[in-house]
N, C-alpha and C positions, 0 to 999 in steps of 0.2 A: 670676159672679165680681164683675161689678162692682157689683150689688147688694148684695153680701156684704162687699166690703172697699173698697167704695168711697170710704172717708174716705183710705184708704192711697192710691188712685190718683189722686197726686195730681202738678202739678208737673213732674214729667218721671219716665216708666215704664221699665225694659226690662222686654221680655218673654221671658226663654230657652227655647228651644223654643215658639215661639209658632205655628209650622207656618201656619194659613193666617190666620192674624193675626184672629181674631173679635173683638179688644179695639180693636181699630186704629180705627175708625170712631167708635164710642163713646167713647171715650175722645180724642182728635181733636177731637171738638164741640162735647167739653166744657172744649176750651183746654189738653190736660194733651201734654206732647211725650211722643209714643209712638215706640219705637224696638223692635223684632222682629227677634232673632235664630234662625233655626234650621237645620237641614242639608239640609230638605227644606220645600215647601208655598211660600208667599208670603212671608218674609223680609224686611226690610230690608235685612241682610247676612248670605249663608250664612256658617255658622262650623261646622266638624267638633267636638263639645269633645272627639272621643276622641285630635285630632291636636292638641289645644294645651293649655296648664296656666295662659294668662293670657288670659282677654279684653282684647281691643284698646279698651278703655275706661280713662278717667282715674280714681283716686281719688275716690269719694264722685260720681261724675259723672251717677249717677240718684236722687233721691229715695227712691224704689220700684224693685226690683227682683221680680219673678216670677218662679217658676222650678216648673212644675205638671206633676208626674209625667213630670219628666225623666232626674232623677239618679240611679233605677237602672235605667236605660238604659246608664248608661257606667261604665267600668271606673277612671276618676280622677274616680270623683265628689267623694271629701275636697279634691282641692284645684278644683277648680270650684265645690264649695260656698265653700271661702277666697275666690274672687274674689267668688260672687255677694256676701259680704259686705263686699269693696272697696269695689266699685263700687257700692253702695248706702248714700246719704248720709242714710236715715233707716229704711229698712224692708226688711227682708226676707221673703218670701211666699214660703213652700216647701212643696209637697204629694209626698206621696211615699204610694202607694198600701197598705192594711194588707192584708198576703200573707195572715195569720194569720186573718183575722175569718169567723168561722165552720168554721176548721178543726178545733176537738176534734168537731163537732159530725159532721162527714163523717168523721174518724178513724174515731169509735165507730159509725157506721153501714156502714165498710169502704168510701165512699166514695171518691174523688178518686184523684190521680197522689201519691202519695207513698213516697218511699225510705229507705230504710235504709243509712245508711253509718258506716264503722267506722275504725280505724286500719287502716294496710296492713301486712300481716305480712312479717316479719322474713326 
């Protein structure tokens, strides 16, 4: 991550869902204020986001915001994605996992867990 978007992490970070904080030390070293939030792991401050719809942050109050294969984990990810964008006074970093990649290919091989669903009848 921080090889890859290291010009982003810059100034001051949050990291949501940061679990055992692997950015912290690094990022730390190198002068940038790092701030980890997540529900579980090493934290700076646990936060549930499926029990709130506003991070306890100021407007604009991180540079950089992170947020790496969090949001479909939780069920108000639209408005927690609204805050990562508050609170983030120049960047937003969002990875969100691709469900799809490589599935026509398992389809047509009869592959994987997949269903079928329809309207529910009358």
């Amino acid at each position: 991550m921080a090889a890859r978007f290291g010009d982003f992490l810059v100034e001051s970070v949050l990291d949501v869902g940061c679990y055992e904080a692997p950015l912290r030390e690094r990022l730390t070293n190198a002068g940038v204020r790092y701030f980890g939030v997540d529900i579980a792991g090493s934290p700076d401050q646990r936060i549930d986001l499926e029990k709130t719809d506003r991070l306890p942050f100021d407007d604009g109050q991180f540079h950089t915001v992170m947020c790496i294969e969090v949001l479909e984990h939780i069920d108000n990810c639209h408005a927690i994605f609204d805050e990562l964008l508050r609170v983030a006074s120049h960047y937003a970093l969002v990875s969100l996992p691709n469900c799809w990649q490589g599935a026509r290919t398992r389809i047509e091989r009869g592959q994987g867990d997949f269903a079928h669903y329809g309207l529910p009848t009358e």
